[in-house]
C-alpha positions as CSV (number, residue, x, y, z in Angstrom):
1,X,60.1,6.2,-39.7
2,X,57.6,5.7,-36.7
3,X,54.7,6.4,-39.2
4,X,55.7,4.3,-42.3
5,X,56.4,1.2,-40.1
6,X,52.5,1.8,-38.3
7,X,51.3,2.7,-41.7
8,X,53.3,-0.4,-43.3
9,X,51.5,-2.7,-41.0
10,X,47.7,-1.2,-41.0
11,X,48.3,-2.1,-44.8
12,X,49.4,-5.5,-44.1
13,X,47.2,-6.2,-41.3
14,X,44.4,-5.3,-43.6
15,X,42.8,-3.1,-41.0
16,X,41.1,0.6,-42.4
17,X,40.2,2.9,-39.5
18,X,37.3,4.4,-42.5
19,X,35.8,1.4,-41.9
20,X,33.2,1.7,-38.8
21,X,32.3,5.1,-41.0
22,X,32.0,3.7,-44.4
23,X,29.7,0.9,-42.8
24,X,27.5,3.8,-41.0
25,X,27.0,5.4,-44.5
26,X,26.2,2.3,-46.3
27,X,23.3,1.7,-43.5
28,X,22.1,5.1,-43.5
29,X,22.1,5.6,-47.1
30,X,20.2,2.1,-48.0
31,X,17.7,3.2,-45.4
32,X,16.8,6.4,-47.1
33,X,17.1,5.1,-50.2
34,X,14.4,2.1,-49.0
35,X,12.1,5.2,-47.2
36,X,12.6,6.9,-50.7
37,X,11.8,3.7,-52.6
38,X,8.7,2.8,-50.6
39,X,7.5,6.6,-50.6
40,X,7.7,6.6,-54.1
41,X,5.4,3.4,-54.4
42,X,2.7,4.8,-51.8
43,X,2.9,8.2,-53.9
44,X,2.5,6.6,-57.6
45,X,-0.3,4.0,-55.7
46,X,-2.2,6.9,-54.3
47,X,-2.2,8.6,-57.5
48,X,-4.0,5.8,-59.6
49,X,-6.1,4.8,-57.0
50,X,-7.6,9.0,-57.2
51,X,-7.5,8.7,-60.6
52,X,-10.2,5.9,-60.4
53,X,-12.5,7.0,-58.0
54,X,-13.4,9.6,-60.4
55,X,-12.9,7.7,-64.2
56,X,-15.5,5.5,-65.2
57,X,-16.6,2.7,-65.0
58,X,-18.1,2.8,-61.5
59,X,-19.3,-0.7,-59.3
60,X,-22.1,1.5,-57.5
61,X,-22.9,-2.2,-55.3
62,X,-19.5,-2.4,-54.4
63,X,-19.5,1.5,-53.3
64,X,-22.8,0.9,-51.1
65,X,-21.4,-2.0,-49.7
66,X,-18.1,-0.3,-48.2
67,X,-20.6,2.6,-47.1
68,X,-22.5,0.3,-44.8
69,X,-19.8,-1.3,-44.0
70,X,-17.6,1.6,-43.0
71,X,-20.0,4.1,-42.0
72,X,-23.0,2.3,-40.9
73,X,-21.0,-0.6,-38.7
74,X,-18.5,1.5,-37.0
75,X,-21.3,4.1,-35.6
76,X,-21.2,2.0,-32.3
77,X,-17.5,2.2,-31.5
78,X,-17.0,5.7,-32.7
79,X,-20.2,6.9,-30.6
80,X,-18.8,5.1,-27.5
81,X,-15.6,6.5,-27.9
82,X,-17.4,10.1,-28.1
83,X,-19.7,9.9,-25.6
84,X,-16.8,8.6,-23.1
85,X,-14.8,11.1,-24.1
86,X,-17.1,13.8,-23.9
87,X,-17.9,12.8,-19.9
88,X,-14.2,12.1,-18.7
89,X,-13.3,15.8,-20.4
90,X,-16.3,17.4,-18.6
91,X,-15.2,15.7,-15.4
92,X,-11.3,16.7,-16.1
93,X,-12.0,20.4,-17.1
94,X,-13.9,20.7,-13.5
95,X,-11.5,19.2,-11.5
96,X,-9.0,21.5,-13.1
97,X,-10.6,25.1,-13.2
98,X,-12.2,24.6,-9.9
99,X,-8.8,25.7,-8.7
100,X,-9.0,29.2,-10.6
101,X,-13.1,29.3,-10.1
102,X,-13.4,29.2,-13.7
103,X,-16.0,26.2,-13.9
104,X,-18.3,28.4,-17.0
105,X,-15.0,27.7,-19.4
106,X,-16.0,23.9,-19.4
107,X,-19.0,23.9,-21.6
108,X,-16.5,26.0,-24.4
109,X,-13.7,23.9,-23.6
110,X,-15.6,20.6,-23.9
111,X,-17.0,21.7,-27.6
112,X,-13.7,23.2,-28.2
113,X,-12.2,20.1,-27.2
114,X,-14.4,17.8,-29.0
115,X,-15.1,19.3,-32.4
116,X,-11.1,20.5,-33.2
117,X,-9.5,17.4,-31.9
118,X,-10.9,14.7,-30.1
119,X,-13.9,13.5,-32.6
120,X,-11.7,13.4,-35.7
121,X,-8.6,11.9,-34.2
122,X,-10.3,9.4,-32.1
123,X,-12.8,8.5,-34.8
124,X,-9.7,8.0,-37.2
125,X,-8.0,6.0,-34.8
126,X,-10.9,3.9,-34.1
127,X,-11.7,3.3,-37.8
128,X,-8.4,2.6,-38.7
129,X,-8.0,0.1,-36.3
130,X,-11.5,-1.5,-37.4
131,X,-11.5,-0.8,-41.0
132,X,-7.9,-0.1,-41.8
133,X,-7.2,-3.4,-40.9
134,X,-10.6,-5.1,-42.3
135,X,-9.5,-3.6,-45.9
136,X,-5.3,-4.4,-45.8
137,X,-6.8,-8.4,-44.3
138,X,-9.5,-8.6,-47.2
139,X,-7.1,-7.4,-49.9
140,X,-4.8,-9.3,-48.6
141,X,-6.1,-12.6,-48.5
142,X,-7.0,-11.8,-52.5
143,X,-3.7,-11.7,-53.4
144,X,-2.6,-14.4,-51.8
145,X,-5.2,-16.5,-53.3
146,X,-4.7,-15.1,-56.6
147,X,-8.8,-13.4,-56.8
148,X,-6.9,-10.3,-57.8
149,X,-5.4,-12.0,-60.8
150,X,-8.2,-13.4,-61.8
151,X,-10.0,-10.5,-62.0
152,X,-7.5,-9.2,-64.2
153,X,-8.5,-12.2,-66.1
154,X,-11.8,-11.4,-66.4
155,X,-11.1,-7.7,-67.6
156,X,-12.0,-6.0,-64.4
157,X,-9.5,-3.8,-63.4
158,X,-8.7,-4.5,-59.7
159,X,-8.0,-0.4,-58.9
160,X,-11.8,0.2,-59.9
161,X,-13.4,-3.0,-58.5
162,X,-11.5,-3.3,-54.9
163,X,-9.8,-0.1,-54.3
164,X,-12.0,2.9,-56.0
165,X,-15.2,2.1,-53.5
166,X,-13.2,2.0,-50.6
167,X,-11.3,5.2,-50.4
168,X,-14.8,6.8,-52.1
169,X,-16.7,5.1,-49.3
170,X,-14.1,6.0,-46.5
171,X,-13.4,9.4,-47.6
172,X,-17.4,10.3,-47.6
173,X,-18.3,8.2,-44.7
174,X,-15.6,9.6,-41.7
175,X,-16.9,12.7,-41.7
176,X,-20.5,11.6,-41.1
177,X,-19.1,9.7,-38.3
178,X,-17.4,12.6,-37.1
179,X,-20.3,15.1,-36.9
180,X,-22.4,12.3,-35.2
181,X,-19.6,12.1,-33.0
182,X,-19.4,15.3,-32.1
183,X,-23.2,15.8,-31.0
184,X,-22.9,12.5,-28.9
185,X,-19.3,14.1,-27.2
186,X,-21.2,17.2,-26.4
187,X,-24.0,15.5,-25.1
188,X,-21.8,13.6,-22.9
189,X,-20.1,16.4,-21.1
190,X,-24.0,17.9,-20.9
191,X,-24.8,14.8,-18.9
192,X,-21.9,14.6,-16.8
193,X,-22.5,18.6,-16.1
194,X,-26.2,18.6,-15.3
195,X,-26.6,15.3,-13.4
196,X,-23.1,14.9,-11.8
197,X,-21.3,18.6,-11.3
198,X,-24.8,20.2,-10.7
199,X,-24.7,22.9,-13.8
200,X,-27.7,25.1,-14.9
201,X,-29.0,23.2,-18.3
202,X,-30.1,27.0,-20.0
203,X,-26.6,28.1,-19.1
204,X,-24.7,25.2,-20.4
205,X,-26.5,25.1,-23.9
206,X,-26.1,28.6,-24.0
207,X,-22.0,28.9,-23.1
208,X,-21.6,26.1,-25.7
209,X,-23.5,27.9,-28.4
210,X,-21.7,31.1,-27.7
211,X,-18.2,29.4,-27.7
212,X,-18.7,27.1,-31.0
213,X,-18.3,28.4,-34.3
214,X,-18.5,27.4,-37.5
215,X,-14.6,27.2,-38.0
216,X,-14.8,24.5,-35.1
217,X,-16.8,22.4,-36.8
218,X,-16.0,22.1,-40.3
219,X,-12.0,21.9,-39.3
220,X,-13.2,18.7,-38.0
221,X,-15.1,17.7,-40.2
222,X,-12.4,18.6,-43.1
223,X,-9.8,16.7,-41.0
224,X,-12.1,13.9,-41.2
225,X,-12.3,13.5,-44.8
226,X,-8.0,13.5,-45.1
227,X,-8.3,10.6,-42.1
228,X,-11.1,8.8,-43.9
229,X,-8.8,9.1,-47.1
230,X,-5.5,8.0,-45.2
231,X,-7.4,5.3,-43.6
232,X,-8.5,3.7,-47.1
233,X,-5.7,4.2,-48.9
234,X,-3.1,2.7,-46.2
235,X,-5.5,-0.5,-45.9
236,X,-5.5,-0.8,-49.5
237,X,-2.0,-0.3,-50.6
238,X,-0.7,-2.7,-47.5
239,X,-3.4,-5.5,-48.7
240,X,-2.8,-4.8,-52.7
241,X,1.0,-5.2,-52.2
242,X,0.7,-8.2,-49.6
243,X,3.5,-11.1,-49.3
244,X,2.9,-14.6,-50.1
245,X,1.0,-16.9,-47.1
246,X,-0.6,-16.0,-43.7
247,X,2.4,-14.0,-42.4
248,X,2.0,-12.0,-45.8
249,X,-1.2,-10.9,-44.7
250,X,-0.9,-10.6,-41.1
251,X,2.3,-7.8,-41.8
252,X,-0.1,-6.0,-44.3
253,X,-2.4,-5.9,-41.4
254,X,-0.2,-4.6,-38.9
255,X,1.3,-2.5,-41.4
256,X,-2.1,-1.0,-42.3
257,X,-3.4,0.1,-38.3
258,X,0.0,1.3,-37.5
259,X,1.0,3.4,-40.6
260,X,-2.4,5.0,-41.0
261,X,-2.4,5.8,-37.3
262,X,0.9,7.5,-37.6
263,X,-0.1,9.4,-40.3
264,X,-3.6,10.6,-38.8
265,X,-1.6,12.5,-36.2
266,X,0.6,13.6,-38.5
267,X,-1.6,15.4,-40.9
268,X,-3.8,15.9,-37.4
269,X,-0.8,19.1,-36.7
270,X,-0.2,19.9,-40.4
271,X,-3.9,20.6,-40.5
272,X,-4.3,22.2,-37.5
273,X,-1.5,24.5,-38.3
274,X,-3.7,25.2,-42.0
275,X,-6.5,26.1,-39.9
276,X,-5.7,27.9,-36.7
277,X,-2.1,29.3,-37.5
């Protein structure tokens, strides 16, 4: 009798105690389904944007264009950020093996260091921070002005025109940057090693060539080419797929950096793991 009458007034009071759960589900499952949605888009994006790089008709000015503009104008900040980086690891490594008396691992561990890791994250950070967000802006502003639809207008088709050249131009160009960054990383931990901790410059050159092998290098540079890609492709998509107005554009901005960022470390460990598992 106790259990009718509590269960005769739940009904009348209206009250479900499935409730609280049911509303958990409904969030959760419109989330996914959103992530699902939006993966979906980025996925189906990413494939047309390949399949133009490589049909014709090409815009070979607009192509040289985003390879100065990408390769050429972010050599200062990716060679500061090497050469920096380069110094602070030499300094780093000695202060930590001179408690082992192991300072002839830093040459190895600075080219180690600097070739795997450092010079293609850092350089894909740094790009996609400067280009990433250049691209998702430029694109950006075009749709909100309505230049993309009047290309379309003027039968020029706005994937082979706007996107193709960049993610050609970003793909080929990070990986240039990243080899130039890794000779201006080493030479930074040479500098700091020679002039500051006192090493022997024969025997530095020589650890570093004995430790470094080919593997090291291209891994890099291979990483490079995926970040290059990512960095491109984020930019693009973010700036093709802007909202109306400024605050259109300033989200596909944001949006650009910080999802391209996430996914440089991301595919920074998947890589890895392909490489040195």
């Amino acid at each position: 009798m106790q259990a009718a009458s509590q269960t005769l007034e739940t009904k009348k009071s209206g009250f479900n105690p499935l409730t609280p759960l049911l509303d958990v589900c409904t969030v959760l499952g419109s989330g996914i389904l959103s992530f699902l949605e939006a993966t979906g888009r980025l996925a189906a994006f990413t494939g047309q944007a390949v399949g133009h790089c490589f049909a014709p008709r090409f815009f070979p000015a607009q192509i040289a264009r985003q390879l100065i503009d990408i390769g050429y104008y972010s050599l200062p900040v990716v060679g500061m950020t090497a050469l920096f980086t380069g110094m602070v690891l030499a300094l780093q490594s000695y202060t930590g093996f001179t408690r082992f008396n192991a300072e002839s691992a830093i040459a190895g561990v600075v080219v180690l260091s600097i070739t795997r890791e450092l010079s293609p994250v850092l350089a894909g950070l740094m790009v996609a921070g400067r280009v990433g967000a250049a691209i998702a802006a430029e694109i950006g502003t075009m749709r909100v002005t309505e230049q993309i639809d009047a290309l379309r207008t003027l039968s020029v088709n706005p994937f082979k025109y706007l996107i193709a050249p960049r993610v050609i131009a970003g793909t080929l160009m990070l990986p240039i940057l990243v080899l130039t960054g890794d000779i201006i990383g080493v030479m930074g931990g040479y500098i700091v090693s020679i002039y500051n901790l006192g090493f022997s410059p024969v025997s530095y050159l020589s650890q570093t060539w004995d430790v470094m092998q080919n593997i090291d290098v291209v891994s890099g540079l291979a990483k490079a080419g995926v970040f290059g890609f990512i960095v491109a492709i984020m930019g693009c998509y973010h700036g093709f797929n802007s909202k109306r107005g400024a605050q259109g554009v300033g989200s596909a901005t944001t949006n650009a950096v910080v999802s391209a960022s996430i996914l440089i470390l991301i595919f920074n460990y998947l890589l890895t793991q392909i490489f040195f598992s």
